[in-house]
C-alpha positions in Angstrom: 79.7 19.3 -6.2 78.6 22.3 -4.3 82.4 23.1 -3.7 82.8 22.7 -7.4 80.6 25.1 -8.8 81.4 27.7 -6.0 83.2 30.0 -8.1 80.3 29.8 -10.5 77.6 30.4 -7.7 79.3 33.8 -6.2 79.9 34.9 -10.0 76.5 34.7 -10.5 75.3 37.4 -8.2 78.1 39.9 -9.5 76.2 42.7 -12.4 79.5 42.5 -14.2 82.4 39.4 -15.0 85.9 40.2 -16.7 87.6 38.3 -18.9 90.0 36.6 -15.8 87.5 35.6 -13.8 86.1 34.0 -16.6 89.3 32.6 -17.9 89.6 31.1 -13.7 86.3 28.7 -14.0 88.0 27.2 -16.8 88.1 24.1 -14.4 84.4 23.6 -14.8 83.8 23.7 -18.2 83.0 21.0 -20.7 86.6 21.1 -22.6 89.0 21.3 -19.4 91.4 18.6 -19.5 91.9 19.1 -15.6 88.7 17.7 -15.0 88.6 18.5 -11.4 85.3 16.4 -11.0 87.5 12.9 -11.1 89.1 12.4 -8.1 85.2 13.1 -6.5 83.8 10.6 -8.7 86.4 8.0 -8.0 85.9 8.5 -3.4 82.2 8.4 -4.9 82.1 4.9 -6.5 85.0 3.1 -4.4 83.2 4.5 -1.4 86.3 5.9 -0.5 86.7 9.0 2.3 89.9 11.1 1.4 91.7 7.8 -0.2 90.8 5.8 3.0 88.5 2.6 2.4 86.3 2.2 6.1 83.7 -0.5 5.3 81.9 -0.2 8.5 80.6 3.8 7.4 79.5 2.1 4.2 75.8 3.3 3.5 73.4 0.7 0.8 74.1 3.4 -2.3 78.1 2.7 -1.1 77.8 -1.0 -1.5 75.5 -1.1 -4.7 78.1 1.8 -6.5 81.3 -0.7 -5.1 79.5 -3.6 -6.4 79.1 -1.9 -10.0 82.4 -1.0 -10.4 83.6 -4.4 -9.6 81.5 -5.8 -12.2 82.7 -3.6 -14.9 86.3 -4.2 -13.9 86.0 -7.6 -14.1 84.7 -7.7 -17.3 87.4 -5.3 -18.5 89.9 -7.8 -17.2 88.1 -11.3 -19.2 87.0 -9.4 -22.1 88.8 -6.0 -22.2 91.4 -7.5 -25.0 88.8 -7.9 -27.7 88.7 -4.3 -27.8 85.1 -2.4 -27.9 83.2 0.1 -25.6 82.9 -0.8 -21.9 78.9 -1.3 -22.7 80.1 -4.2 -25.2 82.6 -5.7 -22.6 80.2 -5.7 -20.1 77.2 -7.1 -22.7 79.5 -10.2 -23.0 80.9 -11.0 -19.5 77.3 -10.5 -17.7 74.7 -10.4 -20.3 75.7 -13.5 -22.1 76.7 -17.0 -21.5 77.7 -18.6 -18.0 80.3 -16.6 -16.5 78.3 -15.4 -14.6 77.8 -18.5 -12.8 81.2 -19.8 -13.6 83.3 -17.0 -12.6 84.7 -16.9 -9.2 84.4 -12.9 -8.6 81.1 -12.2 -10.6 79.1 -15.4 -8.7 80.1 -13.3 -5.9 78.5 -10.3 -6.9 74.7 -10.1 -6.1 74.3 -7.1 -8.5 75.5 -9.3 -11.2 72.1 -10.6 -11.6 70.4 -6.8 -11.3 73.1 -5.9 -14.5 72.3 -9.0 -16.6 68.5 -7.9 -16.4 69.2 -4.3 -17.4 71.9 -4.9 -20.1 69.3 -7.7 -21.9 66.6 -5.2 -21.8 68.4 -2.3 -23.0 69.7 -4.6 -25.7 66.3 -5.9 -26.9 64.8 -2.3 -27.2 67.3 -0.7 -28.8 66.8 -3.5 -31.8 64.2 -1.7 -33.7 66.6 1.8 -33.2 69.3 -0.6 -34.6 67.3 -1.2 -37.8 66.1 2.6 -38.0 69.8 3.6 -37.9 70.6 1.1 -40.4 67.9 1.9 -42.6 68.9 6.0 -42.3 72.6 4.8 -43.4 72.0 2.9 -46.4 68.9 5.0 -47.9 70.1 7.7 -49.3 73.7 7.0 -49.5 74.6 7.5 -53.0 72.4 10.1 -54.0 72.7 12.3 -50.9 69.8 13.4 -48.6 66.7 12.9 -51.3 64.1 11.3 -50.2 62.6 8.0 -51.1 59.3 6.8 -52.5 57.3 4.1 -50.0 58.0 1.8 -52.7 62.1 2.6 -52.5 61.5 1.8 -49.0 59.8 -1.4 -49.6 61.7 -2.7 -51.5 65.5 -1.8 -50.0 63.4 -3.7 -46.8 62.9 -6.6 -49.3 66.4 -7.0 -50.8 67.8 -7.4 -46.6 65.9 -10.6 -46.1 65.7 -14.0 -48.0 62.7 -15.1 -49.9 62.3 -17.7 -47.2 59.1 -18.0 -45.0 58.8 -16.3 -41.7 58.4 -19.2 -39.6 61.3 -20.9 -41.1 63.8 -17.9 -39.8 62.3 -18.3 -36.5 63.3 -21.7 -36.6 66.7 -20.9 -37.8 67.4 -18.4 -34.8 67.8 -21.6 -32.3 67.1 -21.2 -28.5 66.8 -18.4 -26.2 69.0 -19.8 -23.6 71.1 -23.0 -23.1 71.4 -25.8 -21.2 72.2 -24.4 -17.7 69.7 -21.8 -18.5 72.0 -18.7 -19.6 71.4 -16.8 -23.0 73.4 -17.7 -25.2 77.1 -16.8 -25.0 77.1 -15.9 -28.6 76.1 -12.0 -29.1 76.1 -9.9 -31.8 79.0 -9.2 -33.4 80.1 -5.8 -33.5 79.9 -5.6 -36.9 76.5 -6.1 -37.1 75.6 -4.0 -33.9 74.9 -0.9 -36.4 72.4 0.9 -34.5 73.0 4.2 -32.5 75.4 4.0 -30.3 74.3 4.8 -26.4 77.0 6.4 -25.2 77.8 10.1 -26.8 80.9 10.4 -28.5 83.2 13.6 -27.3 83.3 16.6 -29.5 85.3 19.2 -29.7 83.5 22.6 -28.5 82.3 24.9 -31.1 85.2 27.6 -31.7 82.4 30.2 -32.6 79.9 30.7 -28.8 77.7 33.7 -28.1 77.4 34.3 -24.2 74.7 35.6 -24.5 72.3 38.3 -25.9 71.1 40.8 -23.4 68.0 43.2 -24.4 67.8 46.8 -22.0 67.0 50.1 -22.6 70.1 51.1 -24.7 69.3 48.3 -27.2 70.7 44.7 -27.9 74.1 44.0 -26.0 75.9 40.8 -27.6 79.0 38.9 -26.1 80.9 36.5 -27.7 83.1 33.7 -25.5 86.4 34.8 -26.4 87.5 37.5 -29.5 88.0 35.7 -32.8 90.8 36.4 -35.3 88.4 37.8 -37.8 85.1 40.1 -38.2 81.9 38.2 -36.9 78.2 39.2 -38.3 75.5 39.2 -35.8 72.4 37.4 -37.1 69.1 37.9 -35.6 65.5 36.2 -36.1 62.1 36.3 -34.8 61.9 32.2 -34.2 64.8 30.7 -36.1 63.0 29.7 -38.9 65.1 29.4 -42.4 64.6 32.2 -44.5 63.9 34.6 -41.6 67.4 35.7 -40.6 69.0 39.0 -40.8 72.3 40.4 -40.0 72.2 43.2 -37.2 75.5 44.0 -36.6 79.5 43.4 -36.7 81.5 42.2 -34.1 85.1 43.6 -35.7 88.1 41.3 -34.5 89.3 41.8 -31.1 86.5 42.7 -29.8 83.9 40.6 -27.6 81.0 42.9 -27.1 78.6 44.8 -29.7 76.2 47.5 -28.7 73.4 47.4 -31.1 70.7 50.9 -30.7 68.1 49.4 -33.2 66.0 47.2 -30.3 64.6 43.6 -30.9 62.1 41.6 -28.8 63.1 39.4 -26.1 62.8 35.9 -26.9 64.2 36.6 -30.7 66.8 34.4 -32.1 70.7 35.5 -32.3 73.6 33.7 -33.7 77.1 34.8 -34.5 78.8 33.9 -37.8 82.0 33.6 -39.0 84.2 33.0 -42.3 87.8 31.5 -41.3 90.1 30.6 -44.2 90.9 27.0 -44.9 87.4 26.3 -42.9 84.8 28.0 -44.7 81.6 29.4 -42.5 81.4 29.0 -39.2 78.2 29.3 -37.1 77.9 29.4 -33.2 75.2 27.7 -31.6 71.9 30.1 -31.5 70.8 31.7 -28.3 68.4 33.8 -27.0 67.6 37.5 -26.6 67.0 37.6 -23.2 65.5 40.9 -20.9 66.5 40.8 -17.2 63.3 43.3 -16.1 61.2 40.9 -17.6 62.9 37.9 -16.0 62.6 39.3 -12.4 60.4 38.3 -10.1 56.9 39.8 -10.3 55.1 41.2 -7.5 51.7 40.5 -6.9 49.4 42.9 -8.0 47.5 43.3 -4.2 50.5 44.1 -2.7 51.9 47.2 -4.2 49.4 51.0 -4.6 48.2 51.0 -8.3 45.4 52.3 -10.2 42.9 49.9 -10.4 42.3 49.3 -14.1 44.0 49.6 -17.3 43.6 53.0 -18.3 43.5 54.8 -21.9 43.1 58.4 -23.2 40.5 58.1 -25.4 38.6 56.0 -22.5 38.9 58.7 -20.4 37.9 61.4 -23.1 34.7 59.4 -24.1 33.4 57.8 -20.9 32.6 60.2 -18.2 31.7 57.4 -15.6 35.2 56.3 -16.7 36.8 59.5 -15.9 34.8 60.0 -12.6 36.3 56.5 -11.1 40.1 57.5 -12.6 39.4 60.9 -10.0 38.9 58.8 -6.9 41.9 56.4 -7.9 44.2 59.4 -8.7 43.5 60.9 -5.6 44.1 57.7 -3.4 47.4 56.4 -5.4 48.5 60.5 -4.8 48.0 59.5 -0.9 49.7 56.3 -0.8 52.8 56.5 -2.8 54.6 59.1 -1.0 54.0 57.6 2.3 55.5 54.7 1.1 56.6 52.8 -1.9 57.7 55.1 -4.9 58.6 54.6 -8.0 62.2 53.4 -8.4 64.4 55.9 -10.4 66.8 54.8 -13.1 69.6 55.0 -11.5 72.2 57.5 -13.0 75.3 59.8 -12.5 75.1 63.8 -13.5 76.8 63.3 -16.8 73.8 61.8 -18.4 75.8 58.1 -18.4 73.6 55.5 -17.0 75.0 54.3 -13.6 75.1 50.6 -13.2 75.7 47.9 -15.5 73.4 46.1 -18.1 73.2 42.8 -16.5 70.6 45.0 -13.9 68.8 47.2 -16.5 67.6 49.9 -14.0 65.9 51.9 -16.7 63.5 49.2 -18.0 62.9 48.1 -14.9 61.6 51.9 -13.9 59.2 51.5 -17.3 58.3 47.9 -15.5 57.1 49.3 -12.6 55.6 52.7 -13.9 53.4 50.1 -16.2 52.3 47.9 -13.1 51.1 51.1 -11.6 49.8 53.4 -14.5 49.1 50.7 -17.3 50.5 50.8 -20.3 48.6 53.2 -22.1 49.3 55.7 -19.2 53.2 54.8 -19.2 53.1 55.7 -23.2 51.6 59.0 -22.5 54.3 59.9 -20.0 57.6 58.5 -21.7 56.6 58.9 -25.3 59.1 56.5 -27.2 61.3 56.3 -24.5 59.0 53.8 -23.3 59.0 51.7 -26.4 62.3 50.3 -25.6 60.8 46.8 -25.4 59.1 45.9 -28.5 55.7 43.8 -28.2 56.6 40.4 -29.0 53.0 39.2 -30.0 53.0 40.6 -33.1 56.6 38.4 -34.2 56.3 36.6 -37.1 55.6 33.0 -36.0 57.0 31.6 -39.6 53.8 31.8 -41.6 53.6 33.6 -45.0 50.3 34.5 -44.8 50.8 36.2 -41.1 52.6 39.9 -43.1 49.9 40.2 -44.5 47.4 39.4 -41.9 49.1 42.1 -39.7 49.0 44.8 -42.7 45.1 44.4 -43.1 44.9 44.5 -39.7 46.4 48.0 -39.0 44.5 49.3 -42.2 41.2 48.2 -40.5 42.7 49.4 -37.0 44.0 53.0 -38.9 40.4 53.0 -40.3 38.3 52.4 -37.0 40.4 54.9 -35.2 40.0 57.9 -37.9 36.2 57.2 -37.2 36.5 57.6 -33.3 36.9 61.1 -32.2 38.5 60.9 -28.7 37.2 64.1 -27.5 34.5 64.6 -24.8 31.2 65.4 -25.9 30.3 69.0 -26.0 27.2 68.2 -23.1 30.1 66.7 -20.9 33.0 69.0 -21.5 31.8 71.5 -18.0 32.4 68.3 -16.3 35.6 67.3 -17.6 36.8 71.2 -17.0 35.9 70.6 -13.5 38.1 67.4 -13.7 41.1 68.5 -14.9 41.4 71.0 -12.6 40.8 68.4 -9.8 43.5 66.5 -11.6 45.8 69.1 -11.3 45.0 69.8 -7.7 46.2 66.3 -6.7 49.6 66.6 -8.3 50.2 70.2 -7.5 49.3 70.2 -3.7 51.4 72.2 -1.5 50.7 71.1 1.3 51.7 67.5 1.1 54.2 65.8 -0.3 54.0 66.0 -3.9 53.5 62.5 -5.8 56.5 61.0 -7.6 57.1 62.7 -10.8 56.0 60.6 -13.6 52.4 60.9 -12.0 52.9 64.4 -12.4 53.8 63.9 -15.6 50.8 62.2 -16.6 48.7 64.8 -15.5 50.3 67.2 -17.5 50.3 65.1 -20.1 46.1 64.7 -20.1 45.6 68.1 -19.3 47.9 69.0 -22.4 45.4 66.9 -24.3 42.4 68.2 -23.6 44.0 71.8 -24.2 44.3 70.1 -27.7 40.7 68.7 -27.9 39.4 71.8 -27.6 37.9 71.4 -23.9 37.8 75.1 -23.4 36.5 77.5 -25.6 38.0 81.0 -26.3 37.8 83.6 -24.8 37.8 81.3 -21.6 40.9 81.4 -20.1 40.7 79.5 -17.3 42.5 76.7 -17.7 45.9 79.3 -17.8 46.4 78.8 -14.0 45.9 75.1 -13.5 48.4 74.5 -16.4 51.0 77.1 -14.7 51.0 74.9 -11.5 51.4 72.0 -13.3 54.6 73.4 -15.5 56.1 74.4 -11.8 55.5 70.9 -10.7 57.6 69.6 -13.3 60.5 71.2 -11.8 62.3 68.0 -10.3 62.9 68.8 -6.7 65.7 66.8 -4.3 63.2 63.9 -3.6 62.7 63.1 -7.1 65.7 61.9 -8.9 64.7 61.6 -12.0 65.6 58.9 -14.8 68.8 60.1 -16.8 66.8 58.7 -19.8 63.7 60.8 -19.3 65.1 64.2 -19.0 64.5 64.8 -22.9 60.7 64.2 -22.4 60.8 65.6 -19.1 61.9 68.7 -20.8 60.0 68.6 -23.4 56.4 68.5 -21.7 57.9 71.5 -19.5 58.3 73.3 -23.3 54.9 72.0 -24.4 52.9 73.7 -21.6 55.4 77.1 -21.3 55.0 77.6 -24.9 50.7 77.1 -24.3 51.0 79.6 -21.2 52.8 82.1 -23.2 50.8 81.8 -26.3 48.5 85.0 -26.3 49.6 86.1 -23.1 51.8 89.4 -22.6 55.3 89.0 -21.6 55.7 92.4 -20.3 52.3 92.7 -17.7 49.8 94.9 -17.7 46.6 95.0 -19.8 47.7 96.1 -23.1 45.8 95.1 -26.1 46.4 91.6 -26.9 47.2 90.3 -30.9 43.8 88.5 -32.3 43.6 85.4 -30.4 44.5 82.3 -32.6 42.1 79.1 -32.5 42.2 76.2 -29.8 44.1 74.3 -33.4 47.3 76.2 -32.8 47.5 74.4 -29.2 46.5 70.8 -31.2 49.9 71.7 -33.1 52.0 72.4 -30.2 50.8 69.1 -28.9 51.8 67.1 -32.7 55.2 68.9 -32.8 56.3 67.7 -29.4 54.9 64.0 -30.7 
């Protein structure tokens, strides 16, 4: 087996497969009609080695598989002619009557007796599935799938049976076994044996098969098995539920793969469907939206440098014992992380085309690891949408009509609270905080050290920007000019840095933000020239808004 599904083991590990490799494992799929896996099965069950039959390397499994198959082909050869399934064939040359007493090759068999007890016991629990199945078949029949009162029931029960007492069709059903002690040799009829049948009948593969959905940072990738003759629409839901599906996208014929920019959660529902003349609608088998990042292993979290709590701006504004333990952990993560681990880059050519392929999505797996060490809030503040790529999945519908609504008075209430809270440092604490941000600012902008990875420099650009906007300092106070203009040089990626393809639109625009805050009032031509009437601490607040 394990040379079988080699092929499939060293594709596995590859980031990328092409249509001819796929096309080569034909061999191992359900619909081959090579079926490599016979010629195995057969050295398995004759106990066979290369064609060669050596009883004395024979293990116990070897003998009892030998032995089954010689029962089996025995009762093919006394009972094969009446036609059936092998499970019916074998039901009445071991299960029933004498023969296997009587019959020279099965009295030899000591498994006989281990098959008899198995087929009997299969037989007599499967009777109540036989009179579910027939009761499914015949209810319903003529008027289609409508369901049926208890007293329908009752009395479709009452019409199979004779209006004889109970006792009396006990009597009627005759002895369990015969004279020599065997049931007896009479079984059901395959006619009457109307229950489910145990073995699963073959069907024929689905012509319409998604390979897969794949979530990353570009969007939702699709892949269908093999290109169809015809467009295919792209359905998505939240959980499969009827009602609930949408289409997403086109799949025009041809084609095998469909890039779709609007992003859905992983774990959603997709399916691809079809419309083929002469066949009508055609739907492949649903699968699921699936993210790699998410999928990877996780590390533990005492094991890898991170802050030590989740973070958020408004915390940090409001809560100055807050703020005073995010100092000491800003200045220890700025000590470990360039000594040692760092945050992985996206990684990317110079042409602004992500490197790589999205089997590995390096770029959510950057946003991963930037949220294991700044939290999530933190990771929003840096990124901006770019970090939204990933929607939150808890707040799916979960197929409940009432749950839209839920979720709208929910945000009204959450809209309401946070117009109430303020987020600004109270005006006793805002010395403090001053004194804070410039400490923030001297971690990231150190010159002599290695400077922390970038999207911690980021961050602190990011807060600092922020309180700018909350009005932390008060005109004519200037001071916060100089902090700002190292931390605008610090944004400057240097060699070490290699920064994410995908974030050099923020990147750029925080280096705008704080250029167009340094420049506001400020002479562009030196000296100490009168300056224009300074402008209020709102016109940095709308800097901050435009660049979202």
């Amino acid at each position: 087996m394990r040379l079988l599904f080699q092929p499939v083991f060293s594709l596995a590990g590859a980031d990328s497969v092409s249509s001819e490799e796929l096309a080569a494992l034909d061999d191992v799929t359900l619909q081959s009609e090579r079926r490599p896996e016979v010629p195995w099965m057969v050295d398995l069950f004759t106990a066979s080695r290369e064609g060669r039959h050596d009883p004395a390397e024979w293990e116990p499994d070897d003998l009892i598989r030998r032995a089954s198959l010689r029962v089996l082909a025995r009762a093919v050869e006394l009972h094969g002619a009446e036609g059936g399934s092998f499970e019916e064939v074998l039901r009445s040359a071991v299960a029933f009557g004498d023969q296997i007493d009587v019959d020279p090759v099965l009295s030899s068999i000591e498994q006989s007796q281990g098959w008899r007890g198995v087929l009997l016991r299969h037989y007599s629990v499967g009777a109540w599935r036989r009179l579910w199945a027939a009761l499914v078949a015949s209810i319903g029949g003529e008027d289609g799938d409508a369901d049926r009162t208890r007293e329908e029931l009752r009395a479709w029960l009452a019409d199979q049976l004779d209006d004889i007492p109970v006792g009396t069709v006990l009597d009627e059903l005759g002895p369990l076994q015969d004279s020599s002690g065997h049931p007896p040799g009479e079984c059901a009829s395959r006619e009457t044996m109307t229950g489910r049948s145990t073995i699963r009948p073959s069907r024929s593969s689905p012509s319409l098969v998604l390979l897969g959905a794949l979530v990353h940072g570009n969007g939702l990738e699709v892949t269908l098995a093999r290109p169809q003759p015809v467009d295919v629409r792209i359905d998505s839901s939240p959980d499969g539920s009827p009602q609930s599906w949408r289409a997403v996208g086109v799949i025009p014929a041809g084609e095998v793969n469909l890039l779709l920019t609007v992003p859905e959660a992983p774990g959603s529902v997709i399916r691809a469907v079809m419309r083929r003349t002469g066949i009508g609608v055609v739907e492949s088998p649903p699968v699921f939206a699936v993210s790699p990042a998410r999928c990877a292993p996780r590390v533990a979290g005492n094991q890898e440098p991170r802050l030590r709590r989740e973070y958020t701006v408004e915390e940090l504004f409001t809560d100055p014992a807050l703020a005073r333990r995010f100092t000491a952990d800003l200045a220890q993560l700025a000590e470990i992380l360039p000594r040692g681990v760092r945050v992985r880059p996206a990684a990317g050519n110079g042409d602004g085309v992500t490197a790589g392929s999205s089997i590995e999505d390096r770029w959510t797996a950057h946003l991963e690891e930037c949220g294991r060490i700044f939290g999530t809030s933190f990771t929003g503040l840096i990124y901006g949408s770019g970090a939204s790529g990933l929607p939150d999945s808890s707040r799916l519908s979960r197929w409940n009509p009432s749950s839209r609504v839920k979720d709208e008075e929910a945000e009204e209430e959450g809209a309401q609270e946070g117009a109430d809270a303020s987020g600004e440092p109270e005006l006793a604490d805002r010395p403090l905080y001053r004194q804070w941000a410039v400490r923030w600012a001297d971690v990231v902008t150190r010159r002599d050290t290695e400077p922390p990875p970038l999207p911690m420099r980021m961050l602190i650009a990011g807060i600092y920007v922020k309180l700018l906007a909350a009005g932390l300092w008060r005109l004519p106070d200037d001071s916060w000019r100089e902090p700002l203009g190292r931390l605008a040089q610090a944004l400057v990626p240097g060699d070490g840095d290699n920064a994410p393809v995908e974030s050099r639109g923020r990147l750029c625009a925080v280096i705008a933000t704080c250029v167009a805050l340094l420049c506001q009032d400020a002479s562009l031509t030196g000296g100490e020239t009168e300056r224009p009437p300074r402008r209020p601490c709102l016109g940095r607040r709308q800097v901050l808004d435009r660049q979202g």
